[in-house]
HTML snippet that shows the backbone in 3Dmol.js (N, CA, C, O; Angstrom):
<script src="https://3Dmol.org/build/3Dmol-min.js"></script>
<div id="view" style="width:600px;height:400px;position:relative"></div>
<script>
const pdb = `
ATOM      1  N   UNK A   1      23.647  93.263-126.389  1.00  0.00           N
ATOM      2  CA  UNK A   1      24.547  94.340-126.059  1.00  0.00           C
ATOM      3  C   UNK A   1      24.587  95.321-127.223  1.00  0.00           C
ATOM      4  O   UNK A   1      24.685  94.913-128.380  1.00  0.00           O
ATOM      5  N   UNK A   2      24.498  96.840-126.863  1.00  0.00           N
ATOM      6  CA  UNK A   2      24.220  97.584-127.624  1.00  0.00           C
ATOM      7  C   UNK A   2      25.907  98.384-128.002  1.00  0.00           C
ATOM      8  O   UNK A   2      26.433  98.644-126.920  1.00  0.00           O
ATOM      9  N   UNK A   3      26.753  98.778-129.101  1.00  0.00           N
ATOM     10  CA  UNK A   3      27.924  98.815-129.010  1.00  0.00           C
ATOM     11  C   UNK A   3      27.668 100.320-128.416  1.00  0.00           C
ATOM     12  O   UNK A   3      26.644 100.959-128.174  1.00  0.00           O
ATOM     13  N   UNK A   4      29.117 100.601-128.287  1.00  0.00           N
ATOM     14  CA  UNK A   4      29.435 101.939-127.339  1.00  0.00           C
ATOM     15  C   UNK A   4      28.923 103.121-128.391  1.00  0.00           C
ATOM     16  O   UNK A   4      29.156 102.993-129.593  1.00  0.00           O
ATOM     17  N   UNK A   5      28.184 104.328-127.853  1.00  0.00           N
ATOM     18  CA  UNK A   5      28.707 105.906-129.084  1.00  0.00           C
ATOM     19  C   UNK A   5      30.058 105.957-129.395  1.00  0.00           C
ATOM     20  O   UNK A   5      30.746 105.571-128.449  1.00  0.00           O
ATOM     21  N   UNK A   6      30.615 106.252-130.256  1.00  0.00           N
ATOM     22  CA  UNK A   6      31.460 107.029-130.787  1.00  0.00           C
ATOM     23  C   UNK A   6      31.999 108.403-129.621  1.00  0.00           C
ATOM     24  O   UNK A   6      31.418 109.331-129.059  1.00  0.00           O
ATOM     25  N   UNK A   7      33.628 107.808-129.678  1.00  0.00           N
ATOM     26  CA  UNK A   7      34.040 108.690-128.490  1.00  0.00           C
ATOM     27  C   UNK A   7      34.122 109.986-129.484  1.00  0.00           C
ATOM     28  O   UNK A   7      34.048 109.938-130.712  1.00  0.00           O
ATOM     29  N   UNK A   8      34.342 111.507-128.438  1.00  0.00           N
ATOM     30  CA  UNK A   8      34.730 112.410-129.030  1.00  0.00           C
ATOM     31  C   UNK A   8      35.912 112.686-128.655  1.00  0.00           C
ATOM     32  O   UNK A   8      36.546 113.156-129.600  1.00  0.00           O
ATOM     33  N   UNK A   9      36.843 112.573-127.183  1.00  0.00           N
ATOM     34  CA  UNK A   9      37.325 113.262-127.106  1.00  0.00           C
ATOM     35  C   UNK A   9      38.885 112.632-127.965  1.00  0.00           C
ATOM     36  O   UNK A   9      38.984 111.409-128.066  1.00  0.00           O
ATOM     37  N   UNK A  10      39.881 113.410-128.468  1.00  0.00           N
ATOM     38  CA  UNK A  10      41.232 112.816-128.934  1.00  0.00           C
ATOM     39  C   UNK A  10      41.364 111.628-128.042  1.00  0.00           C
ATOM     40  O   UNK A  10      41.080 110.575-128.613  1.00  0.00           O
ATOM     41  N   UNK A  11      41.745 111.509-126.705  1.00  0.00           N
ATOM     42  CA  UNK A  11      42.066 110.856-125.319  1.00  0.00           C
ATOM     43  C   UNK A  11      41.492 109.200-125.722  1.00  0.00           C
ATOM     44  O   UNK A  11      41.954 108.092-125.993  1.00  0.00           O
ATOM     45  N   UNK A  12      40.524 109.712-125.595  1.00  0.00           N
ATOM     46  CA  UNK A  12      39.502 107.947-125.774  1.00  0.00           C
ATOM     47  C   UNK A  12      39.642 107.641-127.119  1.00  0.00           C
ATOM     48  O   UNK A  12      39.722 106.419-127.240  1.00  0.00           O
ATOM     49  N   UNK A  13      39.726 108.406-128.528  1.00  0.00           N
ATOM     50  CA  UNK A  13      39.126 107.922-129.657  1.00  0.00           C
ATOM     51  C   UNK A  13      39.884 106.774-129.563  1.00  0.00           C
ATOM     52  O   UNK A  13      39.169 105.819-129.868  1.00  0.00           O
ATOM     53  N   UNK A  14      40.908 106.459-129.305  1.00  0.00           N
ATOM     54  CA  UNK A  14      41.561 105.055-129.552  1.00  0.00           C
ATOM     55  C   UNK A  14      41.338 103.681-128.570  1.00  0.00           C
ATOM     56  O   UNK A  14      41.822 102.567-128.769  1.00  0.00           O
ATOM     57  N   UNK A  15      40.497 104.085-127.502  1.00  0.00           N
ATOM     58  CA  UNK A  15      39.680 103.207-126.354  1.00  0.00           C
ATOM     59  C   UNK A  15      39.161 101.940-127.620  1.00  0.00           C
ATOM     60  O   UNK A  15      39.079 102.355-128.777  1.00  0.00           O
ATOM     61  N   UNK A  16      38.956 101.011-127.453  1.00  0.00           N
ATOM     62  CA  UNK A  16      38.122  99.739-127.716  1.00  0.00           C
ATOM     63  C   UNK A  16      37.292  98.791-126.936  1.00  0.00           C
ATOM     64  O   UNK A  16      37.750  98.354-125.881  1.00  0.00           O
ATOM     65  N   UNK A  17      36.521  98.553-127.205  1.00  0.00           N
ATOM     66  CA  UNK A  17      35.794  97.072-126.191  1.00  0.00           C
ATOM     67  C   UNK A  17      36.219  96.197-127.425  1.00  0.00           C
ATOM     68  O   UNK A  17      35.959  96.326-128.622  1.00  0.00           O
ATOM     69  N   UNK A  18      37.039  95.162-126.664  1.00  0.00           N
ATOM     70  CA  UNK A  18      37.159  94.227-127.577  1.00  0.00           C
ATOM     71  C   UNK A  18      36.345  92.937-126.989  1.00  0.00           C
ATOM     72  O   UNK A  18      36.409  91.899-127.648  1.00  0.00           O
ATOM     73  N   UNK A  19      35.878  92.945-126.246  1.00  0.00           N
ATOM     74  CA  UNK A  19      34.765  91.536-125.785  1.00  0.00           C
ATOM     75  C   UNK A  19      34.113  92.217-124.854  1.00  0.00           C
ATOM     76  O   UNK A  19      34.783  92.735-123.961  1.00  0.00           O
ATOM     77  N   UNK A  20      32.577  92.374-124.857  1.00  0.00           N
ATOM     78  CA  UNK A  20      31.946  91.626-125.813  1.00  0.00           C
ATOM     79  C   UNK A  20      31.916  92.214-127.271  1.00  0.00           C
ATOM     80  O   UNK A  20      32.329  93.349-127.507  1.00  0.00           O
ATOM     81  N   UNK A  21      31.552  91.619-127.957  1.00  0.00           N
ATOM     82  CA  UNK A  21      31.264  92.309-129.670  1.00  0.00           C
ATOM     83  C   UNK A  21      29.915  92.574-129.197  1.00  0.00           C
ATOM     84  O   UNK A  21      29.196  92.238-128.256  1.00  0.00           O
ATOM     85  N   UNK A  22      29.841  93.618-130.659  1.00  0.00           N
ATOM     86  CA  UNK A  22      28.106  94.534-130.871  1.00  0.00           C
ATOM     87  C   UNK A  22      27.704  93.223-130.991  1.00  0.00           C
ATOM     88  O   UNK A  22      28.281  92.188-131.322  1.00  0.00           O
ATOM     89  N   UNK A  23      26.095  93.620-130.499  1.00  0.00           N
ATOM     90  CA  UNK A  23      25.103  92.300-130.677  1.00  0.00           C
ATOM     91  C   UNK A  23      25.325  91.197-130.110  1.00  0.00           C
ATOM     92  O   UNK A  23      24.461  90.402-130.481  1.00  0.00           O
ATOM     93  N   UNK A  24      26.190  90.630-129.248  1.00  0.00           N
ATOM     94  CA  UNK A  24      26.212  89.533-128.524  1.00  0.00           C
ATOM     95  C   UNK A  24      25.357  89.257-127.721  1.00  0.00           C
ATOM     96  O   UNK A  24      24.742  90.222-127.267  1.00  0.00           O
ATOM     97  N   UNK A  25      25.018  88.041-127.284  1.00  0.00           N
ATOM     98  CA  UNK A  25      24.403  87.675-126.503  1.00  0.00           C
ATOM     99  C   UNK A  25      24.717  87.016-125.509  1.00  0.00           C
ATOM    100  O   UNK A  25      25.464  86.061-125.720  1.00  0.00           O
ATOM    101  N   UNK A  26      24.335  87.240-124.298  1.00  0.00           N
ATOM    102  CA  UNK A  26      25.186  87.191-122.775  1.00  0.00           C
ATOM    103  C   UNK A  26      23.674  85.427-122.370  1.00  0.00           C
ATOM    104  O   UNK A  26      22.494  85.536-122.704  1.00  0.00           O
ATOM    105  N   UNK A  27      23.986  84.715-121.982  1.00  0.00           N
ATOM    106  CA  UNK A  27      23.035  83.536-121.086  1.00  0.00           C
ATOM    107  C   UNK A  27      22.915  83.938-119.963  1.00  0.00           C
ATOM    108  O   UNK A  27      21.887  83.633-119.358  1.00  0.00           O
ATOM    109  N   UNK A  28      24.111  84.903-119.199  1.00  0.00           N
ATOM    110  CA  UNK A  28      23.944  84.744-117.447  1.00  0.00           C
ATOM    111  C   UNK A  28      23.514  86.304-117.374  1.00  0.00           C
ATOM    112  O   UNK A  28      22.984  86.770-118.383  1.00  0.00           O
ATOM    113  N   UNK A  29      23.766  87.399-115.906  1.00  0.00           N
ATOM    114  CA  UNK A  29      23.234  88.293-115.855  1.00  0.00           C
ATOM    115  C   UNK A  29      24.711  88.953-115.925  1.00  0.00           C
ATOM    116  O   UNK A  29      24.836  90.177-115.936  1.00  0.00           O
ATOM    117  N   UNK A  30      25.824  88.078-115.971  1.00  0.00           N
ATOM    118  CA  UNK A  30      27.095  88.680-116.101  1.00  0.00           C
ATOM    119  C   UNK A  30      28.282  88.848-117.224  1.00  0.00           C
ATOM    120  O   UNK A  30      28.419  87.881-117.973  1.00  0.00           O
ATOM    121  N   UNK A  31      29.145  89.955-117.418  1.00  0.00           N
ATOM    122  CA  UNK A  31      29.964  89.287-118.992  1.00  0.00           C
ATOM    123  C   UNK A  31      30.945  89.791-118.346  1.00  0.00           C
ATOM    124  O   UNK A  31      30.967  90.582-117.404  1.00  0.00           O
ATOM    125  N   UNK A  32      32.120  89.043-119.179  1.00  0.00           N
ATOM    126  CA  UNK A  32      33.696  90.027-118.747  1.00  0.00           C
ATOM    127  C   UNK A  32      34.011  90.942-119.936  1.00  0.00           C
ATOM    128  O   UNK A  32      33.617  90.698-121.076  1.00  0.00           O
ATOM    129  N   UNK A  33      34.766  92.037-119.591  1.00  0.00           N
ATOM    130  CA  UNK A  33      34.506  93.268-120.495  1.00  0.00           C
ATOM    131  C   UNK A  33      36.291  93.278-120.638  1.00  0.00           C
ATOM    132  O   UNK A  33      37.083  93.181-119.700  1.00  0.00           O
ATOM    133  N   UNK A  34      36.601  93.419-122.022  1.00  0.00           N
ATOM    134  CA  UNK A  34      37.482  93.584-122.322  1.00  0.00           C
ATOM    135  C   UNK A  34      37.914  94.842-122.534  1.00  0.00           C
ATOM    136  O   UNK A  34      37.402  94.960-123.647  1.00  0.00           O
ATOM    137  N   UNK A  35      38.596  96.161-122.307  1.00  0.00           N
ATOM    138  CA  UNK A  35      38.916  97.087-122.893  1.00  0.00           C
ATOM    139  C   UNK A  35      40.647  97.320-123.455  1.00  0.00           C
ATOM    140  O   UNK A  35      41.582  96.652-123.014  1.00  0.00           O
ATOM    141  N   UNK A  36      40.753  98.198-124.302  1.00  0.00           N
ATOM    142  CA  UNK A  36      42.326  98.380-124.841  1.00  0.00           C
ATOM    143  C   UNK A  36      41.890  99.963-124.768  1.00  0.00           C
ATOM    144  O   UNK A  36      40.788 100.510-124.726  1.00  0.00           O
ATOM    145  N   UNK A  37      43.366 100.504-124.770  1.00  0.00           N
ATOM    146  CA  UNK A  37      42.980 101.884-124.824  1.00  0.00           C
ATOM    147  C   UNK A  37      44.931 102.594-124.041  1.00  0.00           C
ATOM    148  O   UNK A  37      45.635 102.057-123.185  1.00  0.00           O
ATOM    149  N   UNK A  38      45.093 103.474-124.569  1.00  0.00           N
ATOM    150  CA  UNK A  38      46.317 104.417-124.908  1.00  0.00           C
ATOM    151  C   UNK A  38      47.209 103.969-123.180  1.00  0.00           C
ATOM    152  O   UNK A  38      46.474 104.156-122.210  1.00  0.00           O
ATOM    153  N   UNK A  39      48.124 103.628-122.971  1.00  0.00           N
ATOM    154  CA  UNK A  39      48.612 103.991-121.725  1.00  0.00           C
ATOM    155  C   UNK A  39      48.856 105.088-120.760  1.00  0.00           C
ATOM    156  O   UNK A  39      49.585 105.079-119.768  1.00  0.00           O
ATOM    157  N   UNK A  40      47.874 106.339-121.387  1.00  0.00           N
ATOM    158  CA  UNK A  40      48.178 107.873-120.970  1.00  0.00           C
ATOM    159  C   UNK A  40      46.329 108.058-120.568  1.00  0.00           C
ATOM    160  O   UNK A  40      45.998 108.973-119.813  1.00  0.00           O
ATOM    161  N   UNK A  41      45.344 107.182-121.107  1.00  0.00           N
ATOM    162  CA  UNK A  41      44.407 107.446-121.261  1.00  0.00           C
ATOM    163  C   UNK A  41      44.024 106.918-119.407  1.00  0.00           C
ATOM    164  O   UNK A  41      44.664 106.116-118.728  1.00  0.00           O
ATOM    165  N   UNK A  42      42.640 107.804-118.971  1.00  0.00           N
ATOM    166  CA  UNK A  42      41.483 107.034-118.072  1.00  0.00           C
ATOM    167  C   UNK A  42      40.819 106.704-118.460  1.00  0.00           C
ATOM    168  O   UNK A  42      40.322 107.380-119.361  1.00  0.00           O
ATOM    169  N   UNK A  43      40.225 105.397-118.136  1.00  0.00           N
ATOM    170  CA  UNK A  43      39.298 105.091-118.347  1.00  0.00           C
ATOM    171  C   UNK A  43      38.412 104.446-116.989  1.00  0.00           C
ATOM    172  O   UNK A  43      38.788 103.856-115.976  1.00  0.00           O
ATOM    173  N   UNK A  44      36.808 104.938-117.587  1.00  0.00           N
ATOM    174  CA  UNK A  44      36.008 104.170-116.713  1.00  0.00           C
ATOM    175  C   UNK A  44      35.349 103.482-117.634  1.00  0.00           C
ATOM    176  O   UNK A  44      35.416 103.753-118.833  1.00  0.00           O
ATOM    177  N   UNK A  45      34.596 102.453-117.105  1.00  0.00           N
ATOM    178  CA  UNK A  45      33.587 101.500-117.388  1.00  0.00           C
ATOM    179  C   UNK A  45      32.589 102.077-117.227  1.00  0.00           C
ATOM    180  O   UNK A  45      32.785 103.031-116.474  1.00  0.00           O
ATOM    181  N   UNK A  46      30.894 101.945-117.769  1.00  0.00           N
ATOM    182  CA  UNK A  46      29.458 101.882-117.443  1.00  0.00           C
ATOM    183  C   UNK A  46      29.034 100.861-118.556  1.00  0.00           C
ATOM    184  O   UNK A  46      29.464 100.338-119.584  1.00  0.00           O
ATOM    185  N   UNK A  47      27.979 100.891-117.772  1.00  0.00           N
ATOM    186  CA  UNK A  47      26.677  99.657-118.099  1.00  0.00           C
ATOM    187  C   UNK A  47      25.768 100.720-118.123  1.00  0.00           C
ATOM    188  O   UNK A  47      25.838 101.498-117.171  1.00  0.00           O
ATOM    189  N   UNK A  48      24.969 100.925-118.949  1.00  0.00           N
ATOM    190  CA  UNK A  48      23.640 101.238-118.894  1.00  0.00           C
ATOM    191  C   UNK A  48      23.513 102.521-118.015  1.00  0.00           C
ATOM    192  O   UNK A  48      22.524 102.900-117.389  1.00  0.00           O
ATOM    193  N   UNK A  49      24.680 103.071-118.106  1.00  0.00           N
ATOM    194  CA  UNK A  49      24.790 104.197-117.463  1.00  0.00           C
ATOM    195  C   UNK A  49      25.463 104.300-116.621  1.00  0.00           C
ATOM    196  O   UNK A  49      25.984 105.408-116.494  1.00  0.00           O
ATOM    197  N   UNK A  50      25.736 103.445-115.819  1.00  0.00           N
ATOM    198  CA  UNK A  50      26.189 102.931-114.370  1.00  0.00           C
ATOM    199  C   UNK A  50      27.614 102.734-114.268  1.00  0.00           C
ATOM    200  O   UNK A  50      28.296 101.839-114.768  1.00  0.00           O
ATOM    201  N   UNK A  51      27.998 103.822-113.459  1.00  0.00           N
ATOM    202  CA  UNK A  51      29.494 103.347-113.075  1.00  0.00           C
ATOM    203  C   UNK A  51      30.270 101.802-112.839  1.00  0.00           C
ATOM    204  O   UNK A  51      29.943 101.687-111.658  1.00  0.00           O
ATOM    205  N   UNK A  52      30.933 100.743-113.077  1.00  0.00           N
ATOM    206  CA  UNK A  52      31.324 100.347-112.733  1.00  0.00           C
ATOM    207  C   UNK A  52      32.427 100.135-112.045  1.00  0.00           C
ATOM    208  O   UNK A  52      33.508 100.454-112.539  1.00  0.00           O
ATOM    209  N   UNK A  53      32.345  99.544-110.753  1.00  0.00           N
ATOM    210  CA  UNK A  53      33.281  99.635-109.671  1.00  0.00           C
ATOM    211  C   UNK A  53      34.429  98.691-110.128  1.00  0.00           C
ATOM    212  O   UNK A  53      34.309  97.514-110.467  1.00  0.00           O
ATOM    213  N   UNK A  54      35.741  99.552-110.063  1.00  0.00           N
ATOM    214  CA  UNK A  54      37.129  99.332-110.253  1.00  0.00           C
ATOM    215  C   UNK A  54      37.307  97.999-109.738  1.00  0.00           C
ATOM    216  O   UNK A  54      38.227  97.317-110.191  1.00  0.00           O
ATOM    217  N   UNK A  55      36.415  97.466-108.700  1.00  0.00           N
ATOM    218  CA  UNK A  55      37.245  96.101-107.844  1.00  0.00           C
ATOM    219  C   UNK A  55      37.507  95.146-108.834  1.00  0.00           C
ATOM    220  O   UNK A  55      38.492  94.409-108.868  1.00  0.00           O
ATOM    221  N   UNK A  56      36.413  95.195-109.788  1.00  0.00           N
ATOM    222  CA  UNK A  56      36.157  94.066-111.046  1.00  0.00           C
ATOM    223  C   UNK A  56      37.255  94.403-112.029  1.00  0.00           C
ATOM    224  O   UNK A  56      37.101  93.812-113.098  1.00  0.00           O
ATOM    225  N   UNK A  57      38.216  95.108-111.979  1.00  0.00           N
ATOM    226  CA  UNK A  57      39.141  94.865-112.969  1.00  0.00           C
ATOM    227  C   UNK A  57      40.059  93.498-112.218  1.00  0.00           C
ATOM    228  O   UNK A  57      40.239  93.315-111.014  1.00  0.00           O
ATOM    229  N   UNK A  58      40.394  92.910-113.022  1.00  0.00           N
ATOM    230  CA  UNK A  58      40.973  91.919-112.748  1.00  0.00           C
ATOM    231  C   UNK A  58      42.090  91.686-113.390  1.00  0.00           C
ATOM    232  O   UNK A  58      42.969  91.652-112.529  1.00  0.00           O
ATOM    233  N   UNK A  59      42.617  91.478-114.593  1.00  0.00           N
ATOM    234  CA  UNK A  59      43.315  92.160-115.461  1.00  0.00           C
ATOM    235  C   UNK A  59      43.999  93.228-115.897  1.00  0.00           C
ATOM    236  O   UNK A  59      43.219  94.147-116.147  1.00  0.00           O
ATOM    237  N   UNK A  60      45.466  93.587-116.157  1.00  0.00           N
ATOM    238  CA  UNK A  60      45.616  94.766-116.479  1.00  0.00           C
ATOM    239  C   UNK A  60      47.064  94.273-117.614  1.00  0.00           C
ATOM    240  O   UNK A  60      48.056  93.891-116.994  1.00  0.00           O
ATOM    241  N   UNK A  61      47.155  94.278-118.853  1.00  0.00           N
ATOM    242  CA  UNK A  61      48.472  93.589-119.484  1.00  0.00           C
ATOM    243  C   UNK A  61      48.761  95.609-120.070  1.00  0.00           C
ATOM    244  O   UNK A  61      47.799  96.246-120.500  1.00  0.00           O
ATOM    245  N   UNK A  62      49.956  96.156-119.971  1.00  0.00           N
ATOM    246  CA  UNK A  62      50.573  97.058-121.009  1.00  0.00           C
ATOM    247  C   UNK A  62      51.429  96.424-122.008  1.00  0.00           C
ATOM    248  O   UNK A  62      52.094  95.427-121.726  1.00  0.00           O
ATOM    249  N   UNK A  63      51.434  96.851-122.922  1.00  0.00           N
ATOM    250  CA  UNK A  63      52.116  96.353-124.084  1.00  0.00           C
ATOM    251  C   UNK A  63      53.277  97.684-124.244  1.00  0.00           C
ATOM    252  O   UNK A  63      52.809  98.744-124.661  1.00  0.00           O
ATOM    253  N   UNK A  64      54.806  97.630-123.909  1.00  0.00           N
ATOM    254  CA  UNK A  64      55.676  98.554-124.265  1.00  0.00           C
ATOM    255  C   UNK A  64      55.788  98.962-125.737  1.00  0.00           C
ATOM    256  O   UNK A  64      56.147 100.115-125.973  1.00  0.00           O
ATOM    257  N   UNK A  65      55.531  98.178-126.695  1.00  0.00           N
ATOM    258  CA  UNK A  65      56.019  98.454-127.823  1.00  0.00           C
ATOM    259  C   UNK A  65      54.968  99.096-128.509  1.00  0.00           C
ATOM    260  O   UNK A  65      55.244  99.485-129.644  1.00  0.00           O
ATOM    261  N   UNK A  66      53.922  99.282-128.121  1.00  0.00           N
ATOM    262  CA  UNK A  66      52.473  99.959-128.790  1.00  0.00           C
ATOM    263  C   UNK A  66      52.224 100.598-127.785  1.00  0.00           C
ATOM    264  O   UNK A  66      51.556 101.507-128.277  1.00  0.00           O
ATOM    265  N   UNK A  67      52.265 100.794-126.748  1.00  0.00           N
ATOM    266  CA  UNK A  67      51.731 101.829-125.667  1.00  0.00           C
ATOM    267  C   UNK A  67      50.337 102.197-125.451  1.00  0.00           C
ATOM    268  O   UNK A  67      49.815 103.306-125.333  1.00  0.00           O
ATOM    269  N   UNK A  68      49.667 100.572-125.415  1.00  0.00           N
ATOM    270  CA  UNK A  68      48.722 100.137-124.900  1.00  0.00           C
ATOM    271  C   UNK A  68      47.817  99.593-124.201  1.00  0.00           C
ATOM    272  O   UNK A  68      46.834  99.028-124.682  1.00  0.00           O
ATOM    273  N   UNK A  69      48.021  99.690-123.201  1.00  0.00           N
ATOM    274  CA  UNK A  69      46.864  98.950-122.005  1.00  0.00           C
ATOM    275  C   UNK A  69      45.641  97.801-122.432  1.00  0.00           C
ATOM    276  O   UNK A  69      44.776  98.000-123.284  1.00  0.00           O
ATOM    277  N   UNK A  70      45.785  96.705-121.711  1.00  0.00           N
ATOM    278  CA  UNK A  70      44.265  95.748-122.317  1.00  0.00           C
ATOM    279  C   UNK A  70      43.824  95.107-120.747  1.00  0.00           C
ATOM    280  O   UNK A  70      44.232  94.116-120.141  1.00  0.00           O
ATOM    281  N   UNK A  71      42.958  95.996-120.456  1.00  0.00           N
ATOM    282  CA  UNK A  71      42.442  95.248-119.026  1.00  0.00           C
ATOM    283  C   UNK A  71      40.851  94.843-119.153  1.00  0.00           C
ATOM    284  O   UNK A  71      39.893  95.424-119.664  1.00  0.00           O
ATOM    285  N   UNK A  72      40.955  93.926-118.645  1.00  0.00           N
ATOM    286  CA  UNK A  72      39.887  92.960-118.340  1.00  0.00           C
ATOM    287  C   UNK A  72      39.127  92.979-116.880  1.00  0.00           C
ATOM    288  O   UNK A  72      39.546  92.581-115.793  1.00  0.00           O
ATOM    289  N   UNK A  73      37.872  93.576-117.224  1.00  0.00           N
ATOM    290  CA  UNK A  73      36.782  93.195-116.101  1.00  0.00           C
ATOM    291  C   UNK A  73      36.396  92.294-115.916  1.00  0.00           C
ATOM    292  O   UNK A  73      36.132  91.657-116.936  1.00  0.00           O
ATOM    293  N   UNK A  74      36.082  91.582-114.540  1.00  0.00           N
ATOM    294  CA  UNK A  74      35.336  90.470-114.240  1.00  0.00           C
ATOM    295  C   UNK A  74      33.726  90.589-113.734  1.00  0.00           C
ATOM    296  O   UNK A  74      33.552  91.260-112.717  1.00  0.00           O
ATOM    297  N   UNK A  75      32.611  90.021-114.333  1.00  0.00           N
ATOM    298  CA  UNK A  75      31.701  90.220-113.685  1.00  0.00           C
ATOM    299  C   UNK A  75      31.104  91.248-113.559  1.00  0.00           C
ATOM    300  O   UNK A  75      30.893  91.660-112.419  1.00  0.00           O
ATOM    301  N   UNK A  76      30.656  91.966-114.670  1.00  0.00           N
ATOM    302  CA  UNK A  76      30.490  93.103-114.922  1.00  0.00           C
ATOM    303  C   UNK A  76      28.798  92.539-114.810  1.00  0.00           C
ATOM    304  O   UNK A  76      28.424  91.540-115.424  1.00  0.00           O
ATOM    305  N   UNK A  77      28.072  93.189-114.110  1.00  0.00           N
ATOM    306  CA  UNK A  77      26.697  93.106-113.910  1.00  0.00           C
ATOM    307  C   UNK A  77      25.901  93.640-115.442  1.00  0.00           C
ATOM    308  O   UNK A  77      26.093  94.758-115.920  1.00  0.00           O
ATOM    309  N   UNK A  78      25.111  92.727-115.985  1.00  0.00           N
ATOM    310  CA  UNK A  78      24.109  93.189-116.830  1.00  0.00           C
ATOM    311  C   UNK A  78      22.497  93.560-116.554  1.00  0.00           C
ATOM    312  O   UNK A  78      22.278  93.361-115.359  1.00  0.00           O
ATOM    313  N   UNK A  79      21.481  93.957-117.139  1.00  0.00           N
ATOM    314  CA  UNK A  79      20.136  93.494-116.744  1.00  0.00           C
ATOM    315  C   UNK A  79      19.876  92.470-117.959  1.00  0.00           C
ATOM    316  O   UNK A  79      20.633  92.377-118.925  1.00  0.00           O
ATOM    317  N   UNK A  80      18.472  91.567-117.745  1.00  0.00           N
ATOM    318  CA  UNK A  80      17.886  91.613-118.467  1.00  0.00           C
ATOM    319  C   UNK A  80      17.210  92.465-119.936  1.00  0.00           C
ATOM    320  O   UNK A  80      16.631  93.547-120.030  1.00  0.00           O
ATOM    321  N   UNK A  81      17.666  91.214-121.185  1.00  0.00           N
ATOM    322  CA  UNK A  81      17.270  92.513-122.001  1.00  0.00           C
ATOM    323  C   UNK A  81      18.368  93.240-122.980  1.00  0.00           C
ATOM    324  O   UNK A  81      19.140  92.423-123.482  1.00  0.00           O
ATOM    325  N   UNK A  82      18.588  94.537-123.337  1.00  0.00           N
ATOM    326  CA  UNK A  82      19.540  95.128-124.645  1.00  0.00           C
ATOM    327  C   UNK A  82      20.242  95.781-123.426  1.00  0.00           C
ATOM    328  O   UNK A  82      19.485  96.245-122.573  1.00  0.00           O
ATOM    329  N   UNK A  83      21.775  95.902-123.187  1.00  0.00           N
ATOM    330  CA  UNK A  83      22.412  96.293-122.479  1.00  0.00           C
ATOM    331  C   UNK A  83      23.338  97.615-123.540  1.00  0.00           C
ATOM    332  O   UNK A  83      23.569  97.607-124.750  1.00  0.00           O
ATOM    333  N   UNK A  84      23.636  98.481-122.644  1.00  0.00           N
ATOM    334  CA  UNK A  84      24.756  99.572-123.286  1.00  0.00           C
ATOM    335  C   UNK A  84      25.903  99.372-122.751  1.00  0.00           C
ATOM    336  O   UNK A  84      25.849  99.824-121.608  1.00  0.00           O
ATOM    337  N   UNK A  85      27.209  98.808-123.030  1.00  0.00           N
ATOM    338  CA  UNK A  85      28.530  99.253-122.261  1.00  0.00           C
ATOM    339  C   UNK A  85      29.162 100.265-122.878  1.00  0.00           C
ATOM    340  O   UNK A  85      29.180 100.264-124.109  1.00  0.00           O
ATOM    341  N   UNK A  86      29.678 101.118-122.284  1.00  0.00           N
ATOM    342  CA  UNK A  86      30.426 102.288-122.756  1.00  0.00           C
ATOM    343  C   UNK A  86      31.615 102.900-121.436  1.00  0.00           C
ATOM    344  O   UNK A  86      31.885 102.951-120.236  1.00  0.00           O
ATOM    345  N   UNK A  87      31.962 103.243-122.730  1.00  0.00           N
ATOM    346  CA  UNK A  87      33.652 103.904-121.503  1.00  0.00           C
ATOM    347  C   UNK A  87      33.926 105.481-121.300  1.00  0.00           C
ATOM    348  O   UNK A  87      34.875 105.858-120.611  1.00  0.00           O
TER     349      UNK A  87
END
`;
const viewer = $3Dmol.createViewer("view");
viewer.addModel(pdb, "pdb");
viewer.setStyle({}, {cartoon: {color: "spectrum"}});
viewer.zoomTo();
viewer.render();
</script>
């Protein structure tokens, strides 16, 4: 897994993937994707370019006292090979 670019806009700079980490290595063709990111913010998911479809969130915790969102994808499709996730 290749880590995300560097966001530009204000909105995202505070977005995270917190699982998987840079450089991990996945065994199956699937990973669960952790993101954190502002409670005001959108976010989407991609793989390798590729939209990922909302059904796979599975997860969604806000935190009131930091005003932060941490939702969790399930089954986020990989290929074979160096993958990109980005938000």
């Amino acid at each position: 897994l290749v880590p995300p670019s560097p966001p530009i806009s204000q909105t995202t700079s505070a977005v995270k993937i917190l699982t998987p980490t840079p450089d991990a290595v996945a065994d199956v063709a699937a990973s669960t994707v952790v993101l954190q990111f502002p409670t005001n913010a959108q976010v989407e998911l991609r793989v390798n370019g590729e939209l990922v479809d909302r059904s796979l969130i599975g997860r969604t915790e806000t935190d009131a006292s930091t005003n932060l969102v941490t939702q969790t994808w399930y089954g986020v499709s990989l290929k074979e090979g160096e993958n990109t996730i980005e938000f």
